[in-house]
N, C-alpha and C positions, 0 to 999 in steps of 0.2 A: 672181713668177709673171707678172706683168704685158712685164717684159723675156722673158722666156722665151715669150709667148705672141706676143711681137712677130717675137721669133727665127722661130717656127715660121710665121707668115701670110708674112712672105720667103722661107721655103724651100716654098712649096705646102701644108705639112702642116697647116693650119687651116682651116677653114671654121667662118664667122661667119654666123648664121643670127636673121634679126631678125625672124620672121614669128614670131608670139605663140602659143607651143607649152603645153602643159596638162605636169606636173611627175605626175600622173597617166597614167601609161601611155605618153603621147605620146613625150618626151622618151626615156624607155628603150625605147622598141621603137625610135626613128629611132636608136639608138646602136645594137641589136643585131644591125640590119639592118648598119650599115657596120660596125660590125666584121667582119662577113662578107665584104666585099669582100677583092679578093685586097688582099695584101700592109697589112690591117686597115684598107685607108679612114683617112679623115683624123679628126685629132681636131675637137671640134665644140663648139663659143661658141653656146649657144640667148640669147639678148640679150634676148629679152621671157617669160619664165618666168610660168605663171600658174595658178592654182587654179580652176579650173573649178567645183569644188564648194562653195570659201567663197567665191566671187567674188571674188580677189586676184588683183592680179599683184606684180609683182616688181620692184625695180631690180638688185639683184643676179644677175647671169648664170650661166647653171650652165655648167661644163665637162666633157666628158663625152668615154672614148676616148681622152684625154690618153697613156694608155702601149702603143695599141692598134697597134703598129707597129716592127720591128726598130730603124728610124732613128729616132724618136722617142725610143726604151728609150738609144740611144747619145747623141743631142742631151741627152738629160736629166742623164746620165753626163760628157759632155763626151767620150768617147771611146769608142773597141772596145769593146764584149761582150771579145773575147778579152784586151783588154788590162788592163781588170779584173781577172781572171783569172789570167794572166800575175804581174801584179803581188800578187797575196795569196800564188800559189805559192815566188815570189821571199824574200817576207817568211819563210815556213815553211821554208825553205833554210838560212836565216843562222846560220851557224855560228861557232866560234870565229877570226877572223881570225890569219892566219898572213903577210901580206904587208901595205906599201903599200896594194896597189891593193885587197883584202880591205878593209885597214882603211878606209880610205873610203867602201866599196860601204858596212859596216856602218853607219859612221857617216848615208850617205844611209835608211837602212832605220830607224836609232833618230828621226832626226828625221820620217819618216813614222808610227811612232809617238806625235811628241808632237800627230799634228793627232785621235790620237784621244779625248781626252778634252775634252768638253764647256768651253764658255768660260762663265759665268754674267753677264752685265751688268745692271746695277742703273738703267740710265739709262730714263726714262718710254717707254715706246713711245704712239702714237697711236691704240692700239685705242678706242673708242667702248666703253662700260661701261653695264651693263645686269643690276642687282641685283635680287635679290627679288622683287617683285610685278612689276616689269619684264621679268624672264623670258618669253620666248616662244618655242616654236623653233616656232612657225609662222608667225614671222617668216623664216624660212630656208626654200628654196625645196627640201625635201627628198622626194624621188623615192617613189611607188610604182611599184615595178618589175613585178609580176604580179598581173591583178586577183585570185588568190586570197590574197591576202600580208595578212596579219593587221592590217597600218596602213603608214606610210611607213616607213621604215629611212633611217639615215646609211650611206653603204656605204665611203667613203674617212675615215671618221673616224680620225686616230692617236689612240691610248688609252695616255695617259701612265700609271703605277703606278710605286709605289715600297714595300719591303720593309716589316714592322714598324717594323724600325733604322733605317730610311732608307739601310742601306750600299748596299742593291740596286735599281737603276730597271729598267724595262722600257718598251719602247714596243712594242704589238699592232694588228693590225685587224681590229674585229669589228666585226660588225652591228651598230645600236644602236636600236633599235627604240622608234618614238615614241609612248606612253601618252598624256600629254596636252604642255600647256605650256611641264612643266617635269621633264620624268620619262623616262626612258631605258633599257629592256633593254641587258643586256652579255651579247653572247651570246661572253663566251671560255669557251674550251670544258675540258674537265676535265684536257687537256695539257696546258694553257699556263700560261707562269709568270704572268700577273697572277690566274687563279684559285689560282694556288700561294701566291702574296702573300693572297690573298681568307682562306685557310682559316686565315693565321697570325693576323688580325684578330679573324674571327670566333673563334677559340680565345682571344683576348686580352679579346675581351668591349668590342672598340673598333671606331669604325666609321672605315671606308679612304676616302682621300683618291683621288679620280680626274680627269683633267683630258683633253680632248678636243680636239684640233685638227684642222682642215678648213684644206688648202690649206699656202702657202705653198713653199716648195721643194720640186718634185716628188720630190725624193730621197729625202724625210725619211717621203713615202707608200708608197715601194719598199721601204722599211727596215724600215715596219710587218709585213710580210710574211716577212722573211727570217728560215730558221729556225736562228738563233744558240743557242749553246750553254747550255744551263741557268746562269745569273745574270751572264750577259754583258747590257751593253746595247747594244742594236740601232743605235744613234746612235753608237758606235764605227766602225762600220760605212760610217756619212753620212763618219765626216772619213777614213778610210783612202781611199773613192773620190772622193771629192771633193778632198781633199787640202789638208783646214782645216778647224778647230775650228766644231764647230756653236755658234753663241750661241743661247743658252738666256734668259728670262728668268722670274723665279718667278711665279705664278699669284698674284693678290690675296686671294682666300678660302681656299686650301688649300696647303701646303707642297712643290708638285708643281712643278718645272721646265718649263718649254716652250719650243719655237723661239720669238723673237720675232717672228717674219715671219710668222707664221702668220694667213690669211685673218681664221680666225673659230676663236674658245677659248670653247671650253663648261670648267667649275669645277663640283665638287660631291662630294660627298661619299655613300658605301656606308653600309646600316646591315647589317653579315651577317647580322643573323637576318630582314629583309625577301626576301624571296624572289618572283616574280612570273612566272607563266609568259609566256614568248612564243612566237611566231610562230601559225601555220606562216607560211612564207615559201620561195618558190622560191631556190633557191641555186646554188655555180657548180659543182653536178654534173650541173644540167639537171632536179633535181626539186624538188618541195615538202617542206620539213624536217616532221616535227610539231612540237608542244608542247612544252616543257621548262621546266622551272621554272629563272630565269635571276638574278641581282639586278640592283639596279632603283640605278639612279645619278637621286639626285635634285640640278638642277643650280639651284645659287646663284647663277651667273654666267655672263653671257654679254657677251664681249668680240669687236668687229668691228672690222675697219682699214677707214678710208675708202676706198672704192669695191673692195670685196672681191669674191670670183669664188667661186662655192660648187663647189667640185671632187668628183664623185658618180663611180661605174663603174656599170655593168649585170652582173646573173651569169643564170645560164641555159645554156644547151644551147652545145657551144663550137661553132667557135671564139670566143674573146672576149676581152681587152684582159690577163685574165691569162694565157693564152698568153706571150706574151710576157713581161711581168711574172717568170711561170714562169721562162722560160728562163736569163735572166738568172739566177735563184738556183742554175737546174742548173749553171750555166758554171762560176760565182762558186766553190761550194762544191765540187767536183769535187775541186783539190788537198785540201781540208781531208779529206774521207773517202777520198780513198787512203793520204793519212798513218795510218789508224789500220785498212784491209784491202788486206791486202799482197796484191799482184797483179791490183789492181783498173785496168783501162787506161781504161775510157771509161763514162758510164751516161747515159740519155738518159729521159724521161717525155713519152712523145704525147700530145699536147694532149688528142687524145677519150678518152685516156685517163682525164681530169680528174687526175691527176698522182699521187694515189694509190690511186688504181684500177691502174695499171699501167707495169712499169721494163721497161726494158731494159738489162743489164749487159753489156758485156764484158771478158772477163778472160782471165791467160796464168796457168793452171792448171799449179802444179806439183806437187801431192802429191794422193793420195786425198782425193775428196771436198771439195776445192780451193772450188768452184761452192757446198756445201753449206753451208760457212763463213759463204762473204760474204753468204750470204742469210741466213745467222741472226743475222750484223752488224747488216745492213739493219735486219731486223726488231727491233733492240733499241737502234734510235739515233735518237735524238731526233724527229722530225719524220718519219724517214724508218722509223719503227717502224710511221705507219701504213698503209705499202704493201700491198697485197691480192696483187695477180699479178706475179713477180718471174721473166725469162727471163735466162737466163745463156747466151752465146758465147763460142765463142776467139778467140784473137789472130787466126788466120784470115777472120774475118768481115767483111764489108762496113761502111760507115758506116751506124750506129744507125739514123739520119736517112733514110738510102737506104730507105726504105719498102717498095716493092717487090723490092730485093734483100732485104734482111734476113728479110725475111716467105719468104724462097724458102731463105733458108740455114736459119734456124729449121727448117723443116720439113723439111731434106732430113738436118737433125742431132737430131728428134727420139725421142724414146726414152721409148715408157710407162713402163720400168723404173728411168728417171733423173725421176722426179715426188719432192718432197717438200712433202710436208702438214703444214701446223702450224695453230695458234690463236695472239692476241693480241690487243691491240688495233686498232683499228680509228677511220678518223676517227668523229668521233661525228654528221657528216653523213652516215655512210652505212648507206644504206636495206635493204639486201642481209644483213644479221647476222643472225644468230636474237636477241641481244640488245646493246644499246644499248653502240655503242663497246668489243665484243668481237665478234672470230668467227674465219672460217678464213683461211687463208694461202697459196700455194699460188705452189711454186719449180718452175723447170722449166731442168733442168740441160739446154743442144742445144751441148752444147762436143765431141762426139764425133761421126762420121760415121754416120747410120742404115745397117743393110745392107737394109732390107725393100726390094722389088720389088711395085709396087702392082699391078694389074691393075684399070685403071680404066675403068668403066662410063658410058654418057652418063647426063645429069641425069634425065630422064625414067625409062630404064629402071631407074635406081637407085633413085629416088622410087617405081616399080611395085613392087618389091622388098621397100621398108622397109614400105609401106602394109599388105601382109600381114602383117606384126606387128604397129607402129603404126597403126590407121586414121587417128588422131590428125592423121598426116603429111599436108601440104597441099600445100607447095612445099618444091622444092630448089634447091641450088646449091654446087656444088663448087669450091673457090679450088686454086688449087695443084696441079694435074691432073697437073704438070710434075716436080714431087717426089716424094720417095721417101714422104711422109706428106700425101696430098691431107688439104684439111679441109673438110667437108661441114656447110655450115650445114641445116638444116632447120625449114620454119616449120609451127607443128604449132596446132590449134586444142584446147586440152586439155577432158580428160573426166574422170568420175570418180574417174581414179585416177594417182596418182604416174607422172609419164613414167619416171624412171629405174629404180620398178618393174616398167616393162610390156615389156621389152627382150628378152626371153630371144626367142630364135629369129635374134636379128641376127648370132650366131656365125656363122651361113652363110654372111655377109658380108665375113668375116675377111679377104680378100686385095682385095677392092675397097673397103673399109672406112679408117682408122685412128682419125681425129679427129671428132667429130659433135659437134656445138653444137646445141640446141634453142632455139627464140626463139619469140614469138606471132607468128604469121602474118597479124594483126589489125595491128599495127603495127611490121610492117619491112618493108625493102624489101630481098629478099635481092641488088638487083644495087646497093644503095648500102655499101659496103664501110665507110666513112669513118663514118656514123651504125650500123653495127651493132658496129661495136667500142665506141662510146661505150655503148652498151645495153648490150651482152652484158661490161663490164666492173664494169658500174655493179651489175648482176640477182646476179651470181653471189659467192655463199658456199662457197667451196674444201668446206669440209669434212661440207656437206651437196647441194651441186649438183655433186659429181663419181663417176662411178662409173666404173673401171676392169674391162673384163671380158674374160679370151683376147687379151690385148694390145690393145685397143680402147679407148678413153679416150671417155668420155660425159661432155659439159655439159650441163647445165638451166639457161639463162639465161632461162628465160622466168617473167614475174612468179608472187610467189609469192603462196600461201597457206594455210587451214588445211588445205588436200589434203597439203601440206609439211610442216605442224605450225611454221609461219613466224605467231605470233601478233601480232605486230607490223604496223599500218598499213601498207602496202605503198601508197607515193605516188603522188600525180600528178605528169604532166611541166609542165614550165615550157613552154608554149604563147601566143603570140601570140593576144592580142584581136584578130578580123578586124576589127569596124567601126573602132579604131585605125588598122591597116594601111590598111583602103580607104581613110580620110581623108588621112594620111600621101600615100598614092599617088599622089589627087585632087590632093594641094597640090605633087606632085611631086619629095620630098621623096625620096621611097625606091625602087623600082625598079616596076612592076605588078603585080600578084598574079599573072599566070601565066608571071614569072620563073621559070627553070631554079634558080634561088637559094632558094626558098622550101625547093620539092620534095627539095632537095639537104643542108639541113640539118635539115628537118623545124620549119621556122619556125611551122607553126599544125598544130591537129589538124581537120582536114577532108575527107571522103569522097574530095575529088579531089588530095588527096597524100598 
């Protein structure tokens, strides 16, 4: 980490910040902030970490923003995004050799192969050892990210797990939520194979070994993330793009492997029938999780390398360091799921989308129902099962990425009558379900040409139009004027009763009409285009906020309740502390509060943005 951090201050990409920053709010809002810069701001070395509340500082640095940038995502890689990519798809290629030059290529492919299994070394590393009563992880300078956030969180922790048998590891990254001392929330969540490992313990009547790593090769924290196949481990992964054996060395209290390199190793051991709820805690869909009963890792050891670097992220409202992060998985994994949906050419996830909140697919459709397929694939593969809003195009179409084209092809190719609605699950971060990690689905085939003919009205007069139905209706604003399917946001202050029930009369509207979105008019801003997609993907449950009427398609993304019959806590957003900010600002640190930047991603909640 240390060469790696040297690499990055020669190429521009670091900033070293020695002025004595609070690990309370400070430090993750001056991260949230640069991450927001164009092209992610640089990553950032806080050198005087300190506790404002126990009166501590720190000599351990946090690092923060470390993967918040395309060049950094490849410095850390050693190479392309694409050629990552490139090189897994090559691997999935190799066939039986028929020639020479075959057989060599294969033979180069088998010995990339051998760098994927784990190397185990038995030789002492220099961690500094820290047992039992010596326990403290408020010795470790670990972030509160939102003043409403239940206590501090590890948020880069790798989360070593291994099977009953021990034949199966995993490495995750979850939350890990600090109780006291010596005591740890594991928020994996009810998909992931270390709660899959969790349930075989607790059915065994034994308690599960868990071991946690902060830092060392940034690689091995990119890995934590990647959504590898059910009982694959994720460190296979490290030596394919790296291209060498991860050394591993075994953990002193518990039978769990881990990088040697690693900054700082928390040890400890699961009891499954402890159970412990945690949070809430703001997270990276931009709001506050609730409660959940989670188990509780309680840790026997704590192992640090001389002059270690505490490596933390921020999550909240995007854009933000997993962006990127993201992308990289989308590039990576792209061959691996068209090998198993046939005619699948490209898929992309927009960052405000929060990645499964909403896909983009294109594909070269050749039978009935083609489009209908791969989004039922989608929906029943692994990671990518828990996608909400799924838009399918043809080979026709612009690049995903192309924002503004794509958003103009969609619409000029959509079709009420090509919508399919499903249920499933659902992350279990998200807030939108009628219940917890289930809800609606919602595919939208635009692989054929629309023939409608809009007839379209200015904003005002449309808005005078709808108010005679809706009083509701406050503002409008229509995207897409230019297509054959305008779509009409509208910000409505709600009443009594069900928006999607109060509709009848907007038939009238049928030819200046197609696509309506409903949002609070309390907080959006309908000419910010970029934060209402993050909203309006986050609000909406396919199978109770959509109504289809006389070919007019209706959203209600606007927060819900029991006017919905939505029994479920409906959260707050992840919002910036202003007297933070002002501070921040005063020390010069971050940009002034009446930044075009604040108002643009919706950084605090305040009358005047």
């Amino acid at each position: 980490m240390r060469t790696f951090l040297a690499q990055l201050e020669s190429l521009g990409e670091l900033q070293t910040l020695d002025t004595p920053l609070d690990i309370y709010l400070e430090i993750p809002h001056l991260a949230y902030l640069e991450a927001k810069k164009p092209k992610g701001g640089k990553a950032l070395l806080c050198t005087k970490p300190m506790d404002g509340k126990r009166h501590q500082s720190f000599n351990m640095p946090v690092l923060i923003n470390l993967f918040g940038s395309s060049r950094r995502m490849e410095l850390i890689l050693g190479k392309p995004i694409e050629a990552c990519s490139a090189q897994l798809e090559a691997l999935l290629r190799v066939q039986k050799p028929k020639s020479l030059k075959e057989i060599w290529h294969a033979f180069k492919m088998l010995k990339t192969l051998s760098h994927l299994v784990p190397k185990i070394s038995h030789k002492p590393t220099d961690h500094i050892e820290h047992t039992g009563d010596q326990v403290n992880l408020y010795d470790l300078p670990i972030l509160t990210t939102w003043e409403r956030d239940a206590a501090p969180f590890i948020t880069m922790g790798q989360v070593y797990t291994q099977s009953l048998d021990g034949a199966h590891k995993n490495l995750g990254l979850y939350r890990l939520q600090v109780y006291d001392k010596n005591h740890l929330g594991l928020h994996w969540q009810i998909h992931k194979d270390g709660n899959h490992f969790f349930h075989a313990y607790k059915q065994a009547g034994r308690k599960m070994p868990v071991s946690v790593v902060i830092g060392g090769d940034p690689l091995y924290t990119w890995c934590g993330q990647a959504p590898m196949p059910h009982g694959m481990f994720e460190l296979w992964l490290y030596g394919l793009l790296r291209g060498k054996r991860p050394v591993l060395t075994r953990s002193r209290t518990n039978p769990i492997c881990v990088p040697r390199d690693g900054d700082i190793i928390l040890e400890g051991w699961v009891d499954p029938e402890h159970m412990r709820l945690e949070g809430p805690f703001g997270d990276h869909t931009g709001f506050y999780t609730p409660q959940e009963p989670y188990p509780l890792l309680e840790v026997g050891a704590l192992r640090i390398r001389p002059n270690p670097i505490y490596l933390a992220c921020v999550v909240g409202k995007p854009p933000l360091e997993d962006k990127y992060m993201g992308y990289l998985t989308e590039r990576l994994f792209l061959p691996l799921i068209q090998k198993s949906a046939y005619g699948l050419l490209d898929y992309h996830m927009p960052e405000n989308g929060v990645f499964h909140n909403l896909i983009l697919a294109q594909i070269a459709p050749s039978y009935p129902a083609h489009a209908s397929q791969i989004m039922h694939h989608f929906w029943g593969t692994g990671q990518m099962s828990f996608v909400k809003h799924a838009i399918f195009v043809g080979p026709d179409a612009p690049s995903l990425q192309d924002y503004p084209a794509i958003f103009t092809h969609i619409l000029n190719h959509f079709d009420p009558h090509k919508l399919l609605l499903s249920e499933g699950v659902c992350d279990a971060l998200d807030h939108a379900s009628p219940s917890f990690a289930f809800g609606g689905k919602l595919g939208i085939d635009a692989t054929t040409p629309s023939s409608k003919t809009p007839c379209v009205l200015e904003d005002a007069l449309l808005l005078a139009r709808i108010q005679e139905v809706l009083p509701e209706a406050l503002i409008l604003k229509q995207y897409g004027t230019h297509t054959a399917n305008p779509l009409c946001v509208v910000g409505v202050q709600k009443a009594l009763r069900p928006l999607l029930g109060a509709l009848d009369g907007l038939e009238d509207l049928q030819s200046a009409l197609s696509i309506v979105i409903f949002v609070d008019a309390s907080k959006n801003d309908l000419n910010n285009a970029y934060m209402l997609l993050w909203r309006i993907a986050n609000n909406l449950d396919a199978k109770r906020d959509l109504k289809v009427e006389n070919g007019l398609v209706f959203l209600d993304a606007t927060d819900k309740g029991a006017l919905e019959g939505h029994t479920r806590e409906w959260p707050l957003e992840t919002d910036c502390n202003l007297e933070v900010l002002q501070k921040l600002s005063t020390l010069g640190l971050i940009p002034p509060l009446d930044d075009p930047l604040y108002k643009r991603y919706h950084i605090h909640n305040s009358p005047s943005t």
